[in-house]
C-alpha positions in Angstrom: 85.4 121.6 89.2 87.6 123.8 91.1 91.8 124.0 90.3 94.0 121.6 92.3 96.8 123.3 93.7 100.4 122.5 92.4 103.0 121.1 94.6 106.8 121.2 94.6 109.1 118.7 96.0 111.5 120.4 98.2 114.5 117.6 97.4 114.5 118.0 93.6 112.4 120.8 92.4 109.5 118.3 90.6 106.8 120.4 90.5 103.3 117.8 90.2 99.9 119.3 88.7 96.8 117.3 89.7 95.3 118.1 86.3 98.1 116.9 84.7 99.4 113.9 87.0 102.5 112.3 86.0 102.3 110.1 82.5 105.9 108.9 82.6 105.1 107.5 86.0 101.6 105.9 85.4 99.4 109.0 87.5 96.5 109.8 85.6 95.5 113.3 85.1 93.3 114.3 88.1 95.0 112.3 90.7 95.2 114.3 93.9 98.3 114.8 95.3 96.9 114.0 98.9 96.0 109.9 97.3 99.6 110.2 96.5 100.4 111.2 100.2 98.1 107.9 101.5 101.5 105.7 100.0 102.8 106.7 103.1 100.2 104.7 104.8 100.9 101.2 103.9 103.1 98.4 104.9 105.2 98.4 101.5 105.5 100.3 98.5 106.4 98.1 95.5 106.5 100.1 92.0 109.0 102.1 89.9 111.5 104.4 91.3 109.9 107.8 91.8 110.1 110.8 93.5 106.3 110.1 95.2 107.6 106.8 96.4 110.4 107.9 97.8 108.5 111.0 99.5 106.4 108.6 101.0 108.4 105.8 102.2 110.6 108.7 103.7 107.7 110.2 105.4 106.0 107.3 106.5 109.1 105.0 107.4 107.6 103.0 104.9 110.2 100.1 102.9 109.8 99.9 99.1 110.5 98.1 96.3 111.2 99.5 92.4 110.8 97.6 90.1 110.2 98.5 86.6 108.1 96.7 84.8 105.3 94.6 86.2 106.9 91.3 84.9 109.7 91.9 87.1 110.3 89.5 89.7 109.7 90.9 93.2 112.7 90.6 95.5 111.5 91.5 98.8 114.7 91.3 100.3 115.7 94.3 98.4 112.7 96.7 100.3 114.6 99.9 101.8 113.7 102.9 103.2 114.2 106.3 101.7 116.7 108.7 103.3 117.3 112.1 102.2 
């Protein structure tokens, strides 16, 4: 398999490795970063406060939700849209 390329977010400096993914935020090593991009895609994004989900519901005009645990209660009335 050929080496995914690193990415760096330009707002905080996060730098994301494919092969790695992101443990502390639920990616799984090998996750591309463009399926991380397709977020940007959908009507809502509903999941724990990131820098992913705030990329993409900045870039895609996209309202989310963070919640942090999957028992949470969902307030939908809470769904915002990122601004940097």
């Amino acid at each position: 398999m050929a080496a995914m390329s690193k990415y760096q977010c330009m707002v905080c400096g996060h730098v994301y490795d494919p092969a790695v993914g992101d443990p502390t935020r639920g990616i799984a090593p090998g996750t591309a970063f463009e399926d991380l991009c397709a977020l940007s895609l959908v009507d809502i994004i509903v999941g724990p406060p990131s820098t992913f989900s705030g990329w993409a519901s900045f870039v895609g005009g996209v309202p989310k939700v963070e919640i942090e645990s999957a028992a949470e209660q969902l307030d939908m009335a809470a769904a915002f849209v990122t601004e940097f």
